[in-house]
PDB file as gemmi writes it, atoms N, CA and C in Angstrom:
CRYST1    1.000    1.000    1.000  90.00  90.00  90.00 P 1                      
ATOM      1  N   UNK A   1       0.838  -1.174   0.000  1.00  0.00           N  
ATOM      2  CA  UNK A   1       0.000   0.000   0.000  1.00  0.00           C  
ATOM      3  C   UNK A   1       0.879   1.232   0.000  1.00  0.00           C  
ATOM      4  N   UNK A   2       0.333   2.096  -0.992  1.00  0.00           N  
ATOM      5  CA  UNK A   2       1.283   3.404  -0.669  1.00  0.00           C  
ATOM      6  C   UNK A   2       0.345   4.561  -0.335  1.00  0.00           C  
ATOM      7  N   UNK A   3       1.229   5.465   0.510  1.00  0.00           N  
ATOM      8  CA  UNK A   3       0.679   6.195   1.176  1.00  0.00           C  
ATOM      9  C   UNK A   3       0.706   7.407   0.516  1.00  0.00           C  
ATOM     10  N   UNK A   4      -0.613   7.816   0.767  1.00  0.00           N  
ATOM     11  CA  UNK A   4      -0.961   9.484  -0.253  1.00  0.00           C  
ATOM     12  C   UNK A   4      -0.074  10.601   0.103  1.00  0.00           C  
ATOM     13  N   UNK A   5       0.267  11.382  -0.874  1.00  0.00           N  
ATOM     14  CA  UNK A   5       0.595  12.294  -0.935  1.00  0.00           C  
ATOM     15  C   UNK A   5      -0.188  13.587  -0.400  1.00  0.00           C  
ATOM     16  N   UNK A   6       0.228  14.824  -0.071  1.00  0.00           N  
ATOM     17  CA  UNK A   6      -0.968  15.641   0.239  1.00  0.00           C  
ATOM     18  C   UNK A   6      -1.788  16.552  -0.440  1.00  0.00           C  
ATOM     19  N   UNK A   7      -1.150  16.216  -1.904  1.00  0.00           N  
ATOM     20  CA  UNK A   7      -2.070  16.708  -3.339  1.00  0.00           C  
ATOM     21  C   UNK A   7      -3.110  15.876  -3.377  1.00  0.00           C  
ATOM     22  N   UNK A   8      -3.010  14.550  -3.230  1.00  0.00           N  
ATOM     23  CA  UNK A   8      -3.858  13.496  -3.271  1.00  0.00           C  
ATOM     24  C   UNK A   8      -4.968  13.381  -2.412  1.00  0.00           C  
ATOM     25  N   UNK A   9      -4.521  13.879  -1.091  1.00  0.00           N  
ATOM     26  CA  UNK A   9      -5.796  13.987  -0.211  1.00  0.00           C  
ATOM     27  C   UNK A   9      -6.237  15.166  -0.237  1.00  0.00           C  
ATOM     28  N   UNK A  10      -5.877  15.944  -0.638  1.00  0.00           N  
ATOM     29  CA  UNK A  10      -6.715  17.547  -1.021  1.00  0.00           C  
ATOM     30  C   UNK A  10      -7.491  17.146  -2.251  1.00  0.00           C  
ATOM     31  N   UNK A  11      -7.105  16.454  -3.317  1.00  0.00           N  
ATOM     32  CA  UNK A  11      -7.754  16.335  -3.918  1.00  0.00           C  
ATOM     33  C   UNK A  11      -9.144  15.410  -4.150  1.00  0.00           C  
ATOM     34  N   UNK A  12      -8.587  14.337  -3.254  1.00  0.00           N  
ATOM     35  CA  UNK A  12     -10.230  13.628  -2.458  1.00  0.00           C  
ATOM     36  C   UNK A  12     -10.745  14.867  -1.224  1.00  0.00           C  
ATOM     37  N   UNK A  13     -10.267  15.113  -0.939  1.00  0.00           N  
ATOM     38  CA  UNK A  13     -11.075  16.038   0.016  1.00  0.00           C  
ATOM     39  C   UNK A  13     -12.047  17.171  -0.487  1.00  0.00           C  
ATOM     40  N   UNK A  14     -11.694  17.445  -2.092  1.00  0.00           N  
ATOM     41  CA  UNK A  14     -12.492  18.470  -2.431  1.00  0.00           C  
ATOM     42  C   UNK A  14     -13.346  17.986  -3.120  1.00  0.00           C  
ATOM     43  N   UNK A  15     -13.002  16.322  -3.567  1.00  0.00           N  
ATOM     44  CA  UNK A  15     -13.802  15.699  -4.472  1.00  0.00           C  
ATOM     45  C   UNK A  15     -15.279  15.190  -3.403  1.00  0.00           C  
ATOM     46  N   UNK A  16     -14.830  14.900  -2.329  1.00  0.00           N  
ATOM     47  CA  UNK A  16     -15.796  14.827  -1.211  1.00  0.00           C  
ATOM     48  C   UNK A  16     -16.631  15.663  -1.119  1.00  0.00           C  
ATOM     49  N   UNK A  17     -16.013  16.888  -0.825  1.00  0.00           N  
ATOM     50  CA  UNK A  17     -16.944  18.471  -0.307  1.00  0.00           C  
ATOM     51  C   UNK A  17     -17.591  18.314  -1.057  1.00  0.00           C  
ATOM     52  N   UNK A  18     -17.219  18.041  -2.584  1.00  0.00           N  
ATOM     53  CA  UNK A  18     -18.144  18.284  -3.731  1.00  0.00           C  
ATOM     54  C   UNK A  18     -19.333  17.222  -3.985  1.00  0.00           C  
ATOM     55  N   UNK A  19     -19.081  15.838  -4.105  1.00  0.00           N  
ATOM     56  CA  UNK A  19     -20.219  15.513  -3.344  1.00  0.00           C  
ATOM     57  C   UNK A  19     -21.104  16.026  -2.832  1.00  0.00           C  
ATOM     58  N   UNK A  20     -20.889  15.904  -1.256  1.00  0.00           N  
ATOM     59  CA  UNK A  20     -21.526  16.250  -0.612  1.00  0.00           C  
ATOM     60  C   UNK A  20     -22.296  17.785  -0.687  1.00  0.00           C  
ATOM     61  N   UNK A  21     -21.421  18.301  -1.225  1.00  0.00           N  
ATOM     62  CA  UNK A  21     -22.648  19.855  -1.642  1.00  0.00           C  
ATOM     63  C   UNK A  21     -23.594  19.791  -2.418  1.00  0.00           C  
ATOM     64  N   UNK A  22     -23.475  18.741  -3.302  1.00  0.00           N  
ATOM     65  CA  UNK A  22     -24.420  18.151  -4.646  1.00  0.00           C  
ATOM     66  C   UNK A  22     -25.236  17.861  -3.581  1.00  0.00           C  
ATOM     67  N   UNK A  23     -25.279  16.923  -3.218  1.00  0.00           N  
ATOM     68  CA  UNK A  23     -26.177  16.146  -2.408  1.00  0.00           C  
ATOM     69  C   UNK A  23     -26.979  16.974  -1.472  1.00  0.00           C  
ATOM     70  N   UNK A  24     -26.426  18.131  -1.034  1.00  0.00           N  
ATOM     71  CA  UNK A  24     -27.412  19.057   0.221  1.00  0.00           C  
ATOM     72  C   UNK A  24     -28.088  19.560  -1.038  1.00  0.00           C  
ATOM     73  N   UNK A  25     -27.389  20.367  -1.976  1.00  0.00           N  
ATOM     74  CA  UNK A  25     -27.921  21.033  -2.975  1.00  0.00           C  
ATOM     75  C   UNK A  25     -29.787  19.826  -3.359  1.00  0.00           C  
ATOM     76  N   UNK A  26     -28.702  19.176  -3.553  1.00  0.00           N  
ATOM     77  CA  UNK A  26     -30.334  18.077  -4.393  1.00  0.00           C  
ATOM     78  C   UNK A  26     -31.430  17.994  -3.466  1.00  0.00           C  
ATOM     79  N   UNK A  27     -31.283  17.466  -2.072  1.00  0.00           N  
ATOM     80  CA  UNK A  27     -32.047  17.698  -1.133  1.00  0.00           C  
ATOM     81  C   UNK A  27     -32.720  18.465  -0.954  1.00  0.00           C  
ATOM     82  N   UNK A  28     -32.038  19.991  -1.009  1.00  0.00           N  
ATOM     83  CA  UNK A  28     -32.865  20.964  -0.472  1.00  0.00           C  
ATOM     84  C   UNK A  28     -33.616  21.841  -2.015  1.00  0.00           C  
ATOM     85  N   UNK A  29     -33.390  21.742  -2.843  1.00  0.00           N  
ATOM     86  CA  UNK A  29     -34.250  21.430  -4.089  1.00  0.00           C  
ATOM     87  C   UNK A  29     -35.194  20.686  -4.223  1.00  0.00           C  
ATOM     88  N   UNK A  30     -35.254  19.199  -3.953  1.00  0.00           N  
ATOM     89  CA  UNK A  30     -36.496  18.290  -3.514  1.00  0.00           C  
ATOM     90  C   UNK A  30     -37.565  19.128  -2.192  1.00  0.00           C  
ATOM     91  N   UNK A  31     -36.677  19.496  -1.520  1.00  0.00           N  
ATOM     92  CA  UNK A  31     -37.699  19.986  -0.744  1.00  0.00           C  
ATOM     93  C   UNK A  31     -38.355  21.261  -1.249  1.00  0.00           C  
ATOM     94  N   UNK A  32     -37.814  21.980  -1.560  1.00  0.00           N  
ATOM     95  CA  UNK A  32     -38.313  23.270  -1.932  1.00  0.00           C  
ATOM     96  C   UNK A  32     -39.698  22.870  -3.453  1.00  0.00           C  
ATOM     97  N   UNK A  33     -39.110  21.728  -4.059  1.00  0.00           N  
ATOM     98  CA  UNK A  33     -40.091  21.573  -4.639  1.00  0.00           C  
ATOM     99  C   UNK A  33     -41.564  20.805  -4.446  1.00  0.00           C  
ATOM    100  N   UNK A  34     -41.474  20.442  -3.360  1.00  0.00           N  
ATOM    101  CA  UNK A  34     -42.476  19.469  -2.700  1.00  0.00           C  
ATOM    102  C   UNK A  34     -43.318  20.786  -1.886  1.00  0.00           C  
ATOM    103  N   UNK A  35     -42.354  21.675  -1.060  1.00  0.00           N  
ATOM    104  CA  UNK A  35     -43.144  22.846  -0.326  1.00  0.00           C  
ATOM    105  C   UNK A  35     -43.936  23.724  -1.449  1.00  0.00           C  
ATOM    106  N   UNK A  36     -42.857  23.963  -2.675  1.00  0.00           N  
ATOM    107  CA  UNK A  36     -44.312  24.590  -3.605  1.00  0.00           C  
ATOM    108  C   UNK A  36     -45.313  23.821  -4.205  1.00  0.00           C  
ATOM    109  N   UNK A  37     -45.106  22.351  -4.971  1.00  0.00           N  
ATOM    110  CA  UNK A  37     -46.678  22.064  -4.822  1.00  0.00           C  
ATOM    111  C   UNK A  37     -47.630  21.685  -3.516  1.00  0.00           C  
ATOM    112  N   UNK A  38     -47.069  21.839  -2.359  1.00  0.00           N  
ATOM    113  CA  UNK A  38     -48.168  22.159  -1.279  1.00  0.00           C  
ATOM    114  C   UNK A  38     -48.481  23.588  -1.410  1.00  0.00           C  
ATOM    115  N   UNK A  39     -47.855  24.602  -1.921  1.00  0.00           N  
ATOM    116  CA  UNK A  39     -48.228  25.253  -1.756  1.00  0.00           C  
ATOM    117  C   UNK A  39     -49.376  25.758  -2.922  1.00  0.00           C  
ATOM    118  N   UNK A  40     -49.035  25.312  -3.637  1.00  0.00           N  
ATOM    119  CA  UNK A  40     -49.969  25.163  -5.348  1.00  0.00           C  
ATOM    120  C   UNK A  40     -51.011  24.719  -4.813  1.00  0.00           C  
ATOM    121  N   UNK A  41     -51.573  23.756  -3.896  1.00  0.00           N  
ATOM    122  CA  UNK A  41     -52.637  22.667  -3.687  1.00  0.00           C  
ATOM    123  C   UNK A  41     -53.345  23.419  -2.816  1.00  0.00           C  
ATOM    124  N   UNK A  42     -52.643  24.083  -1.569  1.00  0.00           N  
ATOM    125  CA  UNK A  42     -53.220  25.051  -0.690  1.00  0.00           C  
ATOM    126  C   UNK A  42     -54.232  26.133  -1.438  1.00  0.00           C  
ATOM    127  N   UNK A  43     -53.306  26.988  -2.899  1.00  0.00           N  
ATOM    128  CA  UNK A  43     -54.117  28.154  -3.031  1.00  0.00           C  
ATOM    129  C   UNK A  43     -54.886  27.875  -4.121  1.00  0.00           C  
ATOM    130  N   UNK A  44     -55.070  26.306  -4.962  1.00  0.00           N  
ATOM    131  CA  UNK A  44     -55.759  25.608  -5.801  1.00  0.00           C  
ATOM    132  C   UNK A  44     -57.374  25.562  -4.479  1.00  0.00           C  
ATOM    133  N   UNK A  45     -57.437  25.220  -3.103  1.00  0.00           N  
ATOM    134  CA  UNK A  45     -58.017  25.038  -2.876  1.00  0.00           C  
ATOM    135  C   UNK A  45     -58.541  26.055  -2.287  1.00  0.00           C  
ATOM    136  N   UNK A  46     -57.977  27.578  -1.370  1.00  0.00           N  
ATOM    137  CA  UNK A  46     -58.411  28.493  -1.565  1.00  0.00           C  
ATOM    138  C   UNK A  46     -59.072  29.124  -2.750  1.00  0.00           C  
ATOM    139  N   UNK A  47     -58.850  29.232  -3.849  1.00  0.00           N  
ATOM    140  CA  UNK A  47     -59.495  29.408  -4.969  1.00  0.00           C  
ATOM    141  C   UNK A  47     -60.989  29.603  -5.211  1.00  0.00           C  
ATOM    142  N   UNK A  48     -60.421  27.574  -5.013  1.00  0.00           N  
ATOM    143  CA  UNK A  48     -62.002  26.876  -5.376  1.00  0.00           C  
ATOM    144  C   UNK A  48     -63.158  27.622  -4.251  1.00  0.00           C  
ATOM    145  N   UNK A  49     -62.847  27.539  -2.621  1.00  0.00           N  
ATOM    146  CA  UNK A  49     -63.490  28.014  -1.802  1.00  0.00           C  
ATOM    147  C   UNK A  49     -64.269  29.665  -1.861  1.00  0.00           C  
ATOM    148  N   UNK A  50     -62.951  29.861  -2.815  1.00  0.00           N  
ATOM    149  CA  UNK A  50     -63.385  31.677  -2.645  1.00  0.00           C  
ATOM    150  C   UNK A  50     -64.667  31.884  -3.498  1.00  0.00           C  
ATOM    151  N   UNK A  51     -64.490  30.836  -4.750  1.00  0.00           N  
ATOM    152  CA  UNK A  51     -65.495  30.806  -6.273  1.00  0.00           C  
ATOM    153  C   UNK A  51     -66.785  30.255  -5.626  1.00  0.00           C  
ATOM    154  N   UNK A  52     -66.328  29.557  -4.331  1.00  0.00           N  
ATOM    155  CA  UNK A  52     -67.833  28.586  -3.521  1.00  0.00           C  
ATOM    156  C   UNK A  52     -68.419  29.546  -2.854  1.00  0.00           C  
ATOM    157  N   UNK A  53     -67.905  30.740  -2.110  1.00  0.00           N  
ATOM    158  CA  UNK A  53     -68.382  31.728  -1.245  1.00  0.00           C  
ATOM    159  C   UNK A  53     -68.865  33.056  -2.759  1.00  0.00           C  
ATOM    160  N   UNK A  54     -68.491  32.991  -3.213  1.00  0.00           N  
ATOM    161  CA  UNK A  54     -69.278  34.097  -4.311  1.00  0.00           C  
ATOM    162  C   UNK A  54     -69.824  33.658  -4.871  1.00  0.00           C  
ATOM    163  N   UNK A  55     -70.331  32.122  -5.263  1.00  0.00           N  
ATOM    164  CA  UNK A  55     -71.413  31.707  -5.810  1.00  0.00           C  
ATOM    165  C   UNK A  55     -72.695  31.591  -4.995  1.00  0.00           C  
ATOM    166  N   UNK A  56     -71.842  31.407  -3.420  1.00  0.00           N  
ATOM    167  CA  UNK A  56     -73.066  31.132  -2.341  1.00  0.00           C  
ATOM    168  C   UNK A  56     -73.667  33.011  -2.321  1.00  0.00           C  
ATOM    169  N   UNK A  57     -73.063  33.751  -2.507  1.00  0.00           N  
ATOM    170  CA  UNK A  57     -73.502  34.813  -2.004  1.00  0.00           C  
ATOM    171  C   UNK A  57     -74.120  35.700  -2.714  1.00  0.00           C  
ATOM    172  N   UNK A  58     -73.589  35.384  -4.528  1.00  0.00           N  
ATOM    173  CA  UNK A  58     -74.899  35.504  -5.694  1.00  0.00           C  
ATOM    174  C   UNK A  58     -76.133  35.253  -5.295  1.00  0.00           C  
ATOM    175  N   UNK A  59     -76.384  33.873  -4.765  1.00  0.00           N  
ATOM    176  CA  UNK A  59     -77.608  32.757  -4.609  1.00  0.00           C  
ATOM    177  C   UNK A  59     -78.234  33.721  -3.765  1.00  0.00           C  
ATOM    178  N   UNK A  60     -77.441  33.991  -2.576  1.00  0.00           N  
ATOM    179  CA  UNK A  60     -78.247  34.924  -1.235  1.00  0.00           C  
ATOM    180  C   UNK A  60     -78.686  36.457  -1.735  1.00  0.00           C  
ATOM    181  N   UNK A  61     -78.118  36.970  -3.066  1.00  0.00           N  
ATOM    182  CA  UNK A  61     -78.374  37.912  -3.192  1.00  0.00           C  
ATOM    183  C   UNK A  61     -79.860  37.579  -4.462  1.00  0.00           C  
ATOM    184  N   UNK A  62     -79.448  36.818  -5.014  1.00  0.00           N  
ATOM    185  CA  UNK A  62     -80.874  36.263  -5.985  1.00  0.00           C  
ATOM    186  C   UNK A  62     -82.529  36.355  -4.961  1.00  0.00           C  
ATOM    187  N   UNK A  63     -81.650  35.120  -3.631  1.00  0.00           N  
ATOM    188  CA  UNK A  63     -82.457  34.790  -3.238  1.00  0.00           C  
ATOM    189  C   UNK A  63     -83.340  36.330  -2.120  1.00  0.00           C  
ATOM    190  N   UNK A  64     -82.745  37.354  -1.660  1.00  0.00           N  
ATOM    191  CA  UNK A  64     -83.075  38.137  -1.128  1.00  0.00           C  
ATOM    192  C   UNK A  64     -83.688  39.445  -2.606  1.00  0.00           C  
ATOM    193  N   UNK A  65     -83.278  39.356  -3.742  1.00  0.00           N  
ATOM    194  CA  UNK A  65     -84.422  40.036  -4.605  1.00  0.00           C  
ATOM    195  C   UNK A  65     -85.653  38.890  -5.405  1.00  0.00           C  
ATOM    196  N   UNK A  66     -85.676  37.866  -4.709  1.00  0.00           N  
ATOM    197  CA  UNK A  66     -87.147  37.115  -5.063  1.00  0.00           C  
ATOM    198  C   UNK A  66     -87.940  37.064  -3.857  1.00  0.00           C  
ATOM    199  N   UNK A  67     -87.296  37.061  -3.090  1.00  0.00           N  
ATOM    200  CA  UNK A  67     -88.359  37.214  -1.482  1.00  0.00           C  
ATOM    201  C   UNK A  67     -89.422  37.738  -1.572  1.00  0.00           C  
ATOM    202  N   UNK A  68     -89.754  39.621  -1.808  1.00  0.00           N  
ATOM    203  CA  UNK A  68     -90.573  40.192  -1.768  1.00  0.00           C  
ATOM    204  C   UNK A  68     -91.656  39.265  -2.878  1.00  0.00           C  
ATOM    205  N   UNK A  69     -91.322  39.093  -3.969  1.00  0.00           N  
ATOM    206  CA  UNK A  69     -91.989  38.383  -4.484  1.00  0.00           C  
ATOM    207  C   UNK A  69     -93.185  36.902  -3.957  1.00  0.00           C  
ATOM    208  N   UNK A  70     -92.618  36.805  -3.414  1.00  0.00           N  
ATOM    209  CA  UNK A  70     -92.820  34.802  -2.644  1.00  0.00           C  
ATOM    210  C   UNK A  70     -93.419  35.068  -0.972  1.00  0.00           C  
ATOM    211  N   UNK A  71     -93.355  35.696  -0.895  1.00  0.00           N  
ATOM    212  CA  UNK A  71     -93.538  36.322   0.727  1.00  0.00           C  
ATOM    213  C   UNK A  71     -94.076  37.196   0.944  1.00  0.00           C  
ATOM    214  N   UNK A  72     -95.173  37.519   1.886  1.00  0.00           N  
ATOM    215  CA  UNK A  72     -96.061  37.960   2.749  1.00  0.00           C  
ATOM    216  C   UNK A  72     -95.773  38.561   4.226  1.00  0.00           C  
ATOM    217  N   UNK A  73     -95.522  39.837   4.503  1.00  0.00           N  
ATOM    218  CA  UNK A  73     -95.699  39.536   6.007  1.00  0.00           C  
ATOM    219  C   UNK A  73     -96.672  39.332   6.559  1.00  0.00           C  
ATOM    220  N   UNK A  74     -96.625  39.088   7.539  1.00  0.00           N  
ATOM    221  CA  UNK A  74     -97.663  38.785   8.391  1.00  0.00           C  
ATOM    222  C   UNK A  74     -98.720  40.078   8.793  1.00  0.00           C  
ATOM    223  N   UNK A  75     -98.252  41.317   9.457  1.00  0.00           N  
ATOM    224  CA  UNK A  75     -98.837  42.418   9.435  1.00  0.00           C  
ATOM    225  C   UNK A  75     -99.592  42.813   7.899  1.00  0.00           C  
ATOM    226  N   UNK A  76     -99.362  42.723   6.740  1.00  0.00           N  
ATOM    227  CA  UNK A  76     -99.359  42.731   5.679  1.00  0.00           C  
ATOM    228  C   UNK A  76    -101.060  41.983   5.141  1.00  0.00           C  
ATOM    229  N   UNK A  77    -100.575  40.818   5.353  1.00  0.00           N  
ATOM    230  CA  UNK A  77    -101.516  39.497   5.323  1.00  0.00           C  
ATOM    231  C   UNK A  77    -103.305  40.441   5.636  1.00  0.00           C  
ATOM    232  N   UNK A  78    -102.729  40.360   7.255  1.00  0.00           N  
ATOM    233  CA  UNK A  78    -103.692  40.612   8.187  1.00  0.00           C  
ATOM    234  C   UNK A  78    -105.019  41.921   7.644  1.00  0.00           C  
ATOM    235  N   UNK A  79    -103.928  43.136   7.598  1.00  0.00           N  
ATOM    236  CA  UNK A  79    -104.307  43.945   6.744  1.00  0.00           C  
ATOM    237  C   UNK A  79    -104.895  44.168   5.123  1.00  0.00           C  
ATOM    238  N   UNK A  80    -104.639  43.096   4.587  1.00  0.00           N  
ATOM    239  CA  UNK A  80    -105.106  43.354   3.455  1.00  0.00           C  
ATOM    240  C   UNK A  80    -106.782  42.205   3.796  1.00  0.00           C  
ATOM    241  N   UNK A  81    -106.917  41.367   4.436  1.00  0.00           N  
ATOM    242  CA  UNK A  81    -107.491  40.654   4.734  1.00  0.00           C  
ATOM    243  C   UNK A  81    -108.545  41.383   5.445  1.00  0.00           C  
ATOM    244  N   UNK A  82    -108.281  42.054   6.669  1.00  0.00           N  
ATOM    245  CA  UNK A  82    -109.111  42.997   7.164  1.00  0.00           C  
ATOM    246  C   UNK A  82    -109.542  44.599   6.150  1.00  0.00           C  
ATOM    247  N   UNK A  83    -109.315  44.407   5.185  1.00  0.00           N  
ATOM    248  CA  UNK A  83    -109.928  45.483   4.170  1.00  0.00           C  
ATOM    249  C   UNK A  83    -110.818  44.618   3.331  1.00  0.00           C  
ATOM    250  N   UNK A  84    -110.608  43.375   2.875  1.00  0.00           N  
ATOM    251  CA  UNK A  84    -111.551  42.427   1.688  1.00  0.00           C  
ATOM    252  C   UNK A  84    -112.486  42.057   2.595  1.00  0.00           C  
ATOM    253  N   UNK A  85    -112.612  41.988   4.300  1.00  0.00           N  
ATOM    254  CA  UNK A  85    -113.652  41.214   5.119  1.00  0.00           C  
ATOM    255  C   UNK A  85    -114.584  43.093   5.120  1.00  0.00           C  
ATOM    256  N   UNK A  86    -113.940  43.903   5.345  1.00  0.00           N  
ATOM    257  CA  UNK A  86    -114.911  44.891   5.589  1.00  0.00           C  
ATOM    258  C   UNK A  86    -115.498  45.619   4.259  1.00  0.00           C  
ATOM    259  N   UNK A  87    -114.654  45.497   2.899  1.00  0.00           N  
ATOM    260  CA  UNK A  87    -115.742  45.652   1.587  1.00  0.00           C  
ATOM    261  C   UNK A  87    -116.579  44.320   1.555  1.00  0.00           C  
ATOM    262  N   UNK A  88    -116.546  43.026   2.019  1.00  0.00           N  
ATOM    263  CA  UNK A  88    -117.537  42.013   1.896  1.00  0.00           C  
ATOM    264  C   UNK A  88    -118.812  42.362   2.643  1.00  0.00           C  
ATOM    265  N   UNK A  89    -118.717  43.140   3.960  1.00  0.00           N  
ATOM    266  CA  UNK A  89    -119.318  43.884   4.710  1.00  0.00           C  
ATOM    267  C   UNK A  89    -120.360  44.812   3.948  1.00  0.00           C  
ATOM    268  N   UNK A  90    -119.914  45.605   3.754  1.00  0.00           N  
ATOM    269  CA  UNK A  90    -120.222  46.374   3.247  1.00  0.00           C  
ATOM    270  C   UNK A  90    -121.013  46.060   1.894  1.00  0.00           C  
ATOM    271  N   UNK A  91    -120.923  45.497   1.653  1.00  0.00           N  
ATOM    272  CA  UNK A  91    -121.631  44.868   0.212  1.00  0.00           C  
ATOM    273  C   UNK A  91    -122.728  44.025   0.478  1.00  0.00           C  
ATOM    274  N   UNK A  92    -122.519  42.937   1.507  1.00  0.00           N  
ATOM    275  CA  UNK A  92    -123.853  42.266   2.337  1.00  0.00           C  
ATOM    276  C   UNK A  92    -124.569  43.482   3.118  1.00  0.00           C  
ATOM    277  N   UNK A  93    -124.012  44.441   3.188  1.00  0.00           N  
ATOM    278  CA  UNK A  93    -125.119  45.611   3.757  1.00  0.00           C  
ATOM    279  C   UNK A  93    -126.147  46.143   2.791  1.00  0.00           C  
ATOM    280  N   UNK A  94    -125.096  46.444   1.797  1.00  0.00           N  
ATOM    281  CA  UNK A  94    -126.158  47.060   0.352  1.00  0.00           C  
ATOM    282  C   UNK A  94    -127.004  46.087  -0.024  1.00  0.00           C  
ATOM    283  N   UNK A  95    -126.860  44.669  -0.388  1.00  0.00           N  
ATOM    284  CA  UNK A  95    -127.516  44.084  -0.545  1.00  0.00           C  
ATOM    285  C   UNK A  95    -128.647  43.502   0.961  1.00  0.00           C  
ATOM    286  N   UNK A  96    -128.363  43.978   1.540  1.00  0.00           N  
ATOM    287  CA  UNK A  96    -129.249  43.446   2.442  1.00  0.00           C  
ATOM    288  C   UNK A  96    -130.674  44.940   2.820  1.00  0.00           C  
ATOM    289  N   UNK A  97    -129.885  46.043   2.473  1.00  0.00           N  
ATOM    290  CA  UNK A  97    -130.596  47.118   2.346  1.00  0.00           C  
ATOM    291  C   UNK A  97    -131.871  47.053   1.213  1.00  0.00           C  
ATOM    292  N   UNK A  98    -130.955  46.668   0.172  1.00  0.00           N  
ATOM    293  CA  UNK A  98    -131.839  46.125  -1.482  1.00  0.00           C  
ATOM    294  C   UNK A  98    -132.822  45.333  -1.177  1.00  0.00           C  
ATOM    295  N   UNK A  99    -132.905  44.330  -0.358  1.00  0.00           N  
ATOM    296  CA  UNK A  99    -133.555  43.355  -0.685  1.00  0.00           C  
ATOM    297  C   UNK A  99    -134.718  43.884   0.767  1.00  0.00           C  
ATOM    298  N   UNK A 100    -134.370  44.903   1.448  1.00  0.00           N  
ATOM    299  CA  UNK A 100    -135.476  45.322   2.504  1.00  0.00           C  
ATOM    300  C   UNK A 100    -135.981  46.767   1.695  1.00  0.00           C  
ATOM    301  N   UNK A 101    -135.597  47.028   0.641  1.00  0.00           N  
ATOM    302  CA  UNK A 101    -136.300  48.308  -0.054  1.00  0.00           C  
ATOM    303  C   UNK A 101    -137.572  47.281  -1.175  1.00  0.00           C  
ATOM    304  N   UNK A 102    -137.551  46.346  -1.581  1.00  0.00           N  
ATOM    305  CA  UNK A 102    -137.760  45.309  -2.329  1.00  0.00           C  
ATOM    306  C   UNK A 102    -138.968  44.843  -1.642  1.00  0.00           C  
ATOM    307  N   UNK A 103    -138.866  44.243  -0.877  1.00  0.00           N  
ATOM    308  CA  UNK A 103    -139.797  43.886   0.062  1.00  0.00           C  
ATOM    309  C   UNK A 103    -141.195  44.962   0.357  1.00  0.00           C  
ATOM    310  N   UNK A 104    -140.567  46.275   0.874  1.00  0.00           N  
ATOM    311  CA  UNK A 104    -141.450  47.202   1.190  1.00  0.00           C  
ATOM    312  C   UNK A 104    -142.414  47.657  -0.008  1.00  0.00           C  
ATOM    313  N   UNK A 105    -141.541  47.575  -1.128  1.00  0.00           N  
ATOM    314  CA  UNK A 105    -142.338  48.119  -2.415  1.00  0.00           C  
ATOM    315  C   UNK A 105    -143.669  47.394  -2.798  1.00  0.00           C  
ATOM    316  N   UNK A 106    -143.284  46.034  -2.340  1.00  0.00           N  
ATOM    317  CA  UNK A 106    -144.246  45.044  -3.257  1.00  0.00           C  
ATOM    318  C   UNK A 106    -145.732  45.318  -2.397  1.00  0.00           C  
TER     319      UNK A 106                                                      
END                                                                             
């Protein structure tokens, strides 16, 4: 066996470093590329959520200009109800007046 010179082990020694810098290098490239498609997937799915909340909130806005349409209040109801019971009133009066002017004539 012969024993190295100290050109020889400088020169494995840098052939080493070098290696090994490849190798952190590659590593931390794999990682960096794995953290951006999580990060791709994260704002792929923010996205989608954001397009889900402005579609939901179209719907709520659709659905709050068909309301008046479809719906009654209650005060509303009551009132229009208590005006058709007192012209019904009022109309079984006339006719009930009519039919006692009717009577008297004959």
């Amino acid at each position: 066996m012969m024993p190295m010179d100290f050109t020889q082990a400088v020169g494995w020694a840098i052939s080493l470093l070098g290696i090994f810098t490849t190798l952190v290098f590659g590593l931390v490239k794999l990682l960096l590329v794995q953290f951006e498609k999580r990060l791709d997937t994260r704002f792929a799915a923010q996205e989608k959520e954001i397009a889900q909340i402005a579609e939901l909130e179209r719907s709520f806005l659709r659905f709050q200009a068909e309301l008046p349409l479809n719906y009654v209040r209650r005060e509303d109801w009551v009132r229009n109800q208590a005006v058709i019971e007192s012209k019904l009133d009022g109309l079984a009066l006339r006719i009930e007046n009519l039919q006692l002017k009717g009577t008297h004539h004959d």
